[in-house]
C-alpha atoms as an extended CHARMM CRD file, in Angstrom:
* protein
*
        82  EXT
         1         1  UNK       CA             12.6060000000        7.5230000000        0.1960000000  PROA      1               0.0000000000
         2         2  UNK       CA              8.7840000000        7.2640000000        1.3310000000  PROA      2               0.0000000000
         3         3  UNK       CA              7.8670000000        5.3970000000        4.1250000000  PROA      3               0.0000000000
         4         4  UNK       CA              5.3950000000        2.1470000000        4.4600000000  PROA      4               0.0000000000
         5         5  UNK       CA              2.8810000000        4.6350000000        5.4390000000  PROA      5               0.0000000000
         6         6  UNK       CA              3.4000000000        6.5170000000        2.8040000000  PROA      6               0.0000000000
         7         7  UNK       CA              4.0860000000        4.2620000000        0.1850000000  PROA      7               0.0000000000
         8         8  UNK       CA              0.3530000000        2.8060000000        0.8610000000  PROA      8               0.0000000000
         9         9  UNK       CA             -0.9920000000        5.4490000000        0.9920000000  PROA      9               0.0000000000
        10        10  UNK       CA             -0.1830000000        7.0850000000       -2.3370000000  PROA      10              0.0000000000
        11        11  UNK       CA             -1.0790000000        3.4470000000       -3.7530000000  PROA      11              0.0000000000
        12        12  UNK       CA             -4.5800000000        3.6510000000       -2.2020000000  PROA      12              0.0000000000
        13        13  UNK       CA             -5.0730000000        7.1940000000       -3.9240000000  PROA      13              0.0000000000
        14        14  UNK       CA             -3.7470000000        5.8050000000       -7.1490000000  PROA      14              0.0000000000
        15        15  UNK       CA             -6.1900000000        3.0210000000       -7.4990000000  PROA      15              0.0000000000
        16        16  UNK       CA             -8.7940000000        5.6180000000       -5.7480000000  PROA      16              0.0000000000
        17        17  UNK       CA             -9.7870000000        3.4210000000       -3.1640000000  PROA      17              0.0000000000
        18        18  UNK       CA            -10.9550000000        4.8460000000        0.2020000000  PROA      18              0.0000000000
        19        19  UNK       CA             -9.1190000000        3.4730000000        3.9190000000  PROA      19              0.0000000000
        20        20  UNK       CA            -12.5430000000        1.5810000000        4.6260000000  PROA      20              0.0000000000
        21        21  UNK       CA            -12.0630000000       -0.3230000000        1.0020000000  PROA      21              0.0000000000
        22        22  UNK       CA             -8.5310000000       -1.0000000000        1.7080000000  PROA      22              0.0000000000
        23        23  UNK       CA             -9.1880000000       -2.2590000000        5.4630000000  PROA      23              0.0000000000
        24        24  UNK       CA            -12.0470000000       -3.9530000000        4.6180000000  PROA      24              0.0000000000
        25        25  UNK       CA            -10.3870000000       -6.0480000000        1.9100000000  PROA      25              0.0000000000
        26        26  UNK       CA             -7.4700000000       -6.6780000000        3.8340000000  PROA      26              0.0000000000
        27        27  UNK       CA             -9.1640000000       -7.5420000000        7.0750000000  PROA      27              0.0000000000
        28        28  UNK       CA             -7.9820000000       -5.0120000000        9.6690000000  PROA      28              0.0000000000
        29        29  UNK       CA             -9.6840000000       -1.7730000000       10.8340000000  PROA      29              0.0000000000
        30        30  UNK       CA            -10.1190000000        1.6380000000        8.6060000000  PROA      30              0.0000000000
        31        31  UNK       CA             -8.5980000000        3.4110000000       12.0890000000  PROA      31              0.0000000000
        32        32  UNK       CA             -5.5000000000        1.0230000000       11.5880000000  PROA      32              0.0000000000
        33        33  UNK       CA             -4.5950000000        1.3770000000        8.5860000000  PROA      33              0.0000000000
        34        34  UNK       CA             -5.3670000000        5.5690000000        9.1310000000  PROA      34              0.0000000000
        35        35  UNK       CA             -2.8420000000        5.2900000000       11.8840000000  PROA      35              0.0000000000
        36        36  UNK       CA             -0.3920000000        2.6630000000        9.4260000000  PROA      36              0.0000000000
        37        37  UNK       CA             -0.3300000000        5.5380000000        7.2420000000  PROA      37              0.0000000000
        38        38  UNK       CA              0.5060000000        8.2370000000        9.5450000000  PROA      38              0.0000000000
        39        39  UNK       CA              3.6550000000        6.2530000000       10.8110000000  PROA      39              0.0000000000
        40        40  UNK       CA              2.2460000000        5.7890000000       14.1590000000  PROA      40              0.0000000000
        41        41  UNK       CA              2.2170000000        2.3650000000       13.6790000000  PROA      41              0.0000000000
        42        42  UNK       CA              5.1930000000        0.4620000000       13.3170000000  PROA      42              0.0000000000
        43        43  UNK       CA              5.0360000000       -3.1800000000       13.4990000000  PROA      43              0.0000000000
        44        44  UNK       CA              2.2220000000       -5.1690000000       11.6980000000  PROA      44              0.0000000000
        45        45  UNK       CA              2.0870000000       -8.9020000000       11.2000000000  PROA      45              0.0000000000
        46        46  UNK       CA              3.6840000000      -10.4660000000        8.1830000000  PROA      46              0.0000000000
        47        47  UNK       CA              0.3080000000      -11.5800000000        6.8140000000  PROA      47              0.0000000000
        48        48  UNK       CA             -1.3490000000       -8.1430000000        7.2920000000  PROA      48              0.0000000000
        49        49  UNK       CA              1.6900000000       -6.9840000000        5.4310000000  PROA      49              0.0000000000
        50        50  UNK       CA              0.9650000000       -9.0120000000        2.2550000000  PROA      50              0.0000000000
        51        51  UNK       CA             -2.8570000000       -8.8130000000        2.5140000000  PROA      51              0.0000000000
        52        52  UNK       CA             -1.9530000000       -4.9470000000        2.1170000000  PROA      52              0.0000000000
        53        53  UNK       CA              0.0440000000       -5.8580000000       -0.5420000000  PROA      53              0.0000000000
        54        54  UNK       CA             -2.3440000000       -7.7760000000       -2.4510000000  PROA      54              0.0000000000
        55        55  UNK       CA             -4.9790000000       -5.2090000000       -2.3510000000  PROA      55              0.0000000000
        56        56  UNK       CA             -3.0270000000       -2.7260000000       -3.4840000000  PROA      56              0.0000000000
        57        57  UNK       CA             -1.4950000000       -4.6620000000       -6.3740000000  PROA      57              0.0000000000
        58        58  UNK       CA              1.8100000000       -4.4230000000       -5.2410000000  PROA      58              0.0000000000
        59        59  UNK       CA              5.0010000000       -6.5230000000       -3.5400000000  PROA      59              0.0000000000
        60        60  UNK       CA              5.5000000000       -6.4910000000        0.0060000000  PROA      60              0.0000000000
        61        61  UNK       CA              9.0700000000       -5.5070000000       -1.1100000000  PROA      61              0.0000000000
        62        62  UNK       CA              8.1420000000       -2.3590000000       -2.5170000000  PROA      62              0.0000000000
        63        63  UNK       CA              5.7220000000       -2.0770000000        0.8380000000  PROA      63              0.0000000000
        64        64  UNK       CA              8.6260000000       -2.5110000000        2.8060000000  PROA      64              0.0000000000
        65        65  UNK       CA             11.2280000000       -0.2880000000        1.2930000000  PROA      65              0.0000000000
        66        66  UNK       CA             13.6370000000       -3.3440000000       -0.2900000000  PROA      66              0.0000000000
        67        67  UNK       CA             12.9430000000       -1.9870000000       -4.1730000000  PROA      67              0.0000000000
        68        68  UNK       CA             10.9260000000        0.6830000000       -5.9760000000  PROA      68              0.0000000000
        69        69  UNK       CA              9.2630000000       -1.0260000000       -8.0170000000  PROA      69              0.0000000000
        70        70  UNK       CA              5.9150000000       -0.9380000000       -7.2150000000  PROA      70              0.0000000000
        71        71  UNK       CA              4.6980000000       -2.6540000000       -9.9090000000  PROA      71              0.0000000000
        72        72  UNK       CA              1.5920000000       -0.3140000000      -10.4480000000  PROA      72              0.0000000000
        73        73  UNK       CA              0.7870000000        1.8010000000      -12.9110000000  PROA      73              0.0000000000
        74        74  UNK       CA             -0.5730000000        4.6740000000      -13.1060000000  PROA      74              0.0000000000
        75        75  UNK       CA             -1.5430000000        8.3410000000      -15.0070000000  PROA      75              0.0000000000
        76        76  UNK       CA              2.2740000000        9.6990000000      -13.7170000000  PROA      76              0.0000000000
        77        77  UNK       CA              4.2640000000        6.5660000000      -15.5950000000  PROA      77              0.0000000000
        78        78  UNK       CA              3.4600000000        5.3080000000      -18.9820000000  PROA      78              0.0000000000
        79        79  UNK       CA              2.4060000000        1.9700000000      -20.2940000000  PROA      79              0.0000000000
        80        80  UNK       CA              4.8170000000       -0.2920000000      -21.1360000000  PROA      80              0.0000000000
        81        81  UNK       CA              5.0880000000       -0.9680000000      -25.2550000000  PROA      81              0.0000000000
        82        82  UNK       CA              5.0280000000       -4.0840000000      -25.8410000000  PROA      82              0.0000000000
């Protein structure tokens, strides 16, 4: 099971975005979230939390662990048919 860390960080690569982009859009430093994604942060404010989320297209549920569902797609899982 991945980590927050490194659940955000294989979102940010999905959607190609760069730490700056992500930080930038959800209003906390590039050398935070750096550190967010190396695990040596552990606690981060609910709202930071969802502003991650939000950026990244995704639930703070999947952030957090509680499903894995991310609710992204991407080149590794195919469209749904509809």
């Amino acid at each position: 099971m991945l980590t927050f860390g490194e659940r955000l960080a294989v979102l940010r690569r999905r959607k190609g975005l760069t730490q700056q982009e992500v930080a930038d859009q959800a209003a906390i430093t590039a050398n935070t979230l750096a550190r967010v994604e190396r695990g040596r942060v552990k606690m981060l404010r609910g709202d930071t939390v969802a502003a991650l989320a939000d950026v990244l297209g995704t639930t703070t549920d999947y952030l957090l662990g509680r499903t894995e569902e991310s609710g992204v797609e991407s080149e590794w899982e195919p469209a749904a048919v509809a």
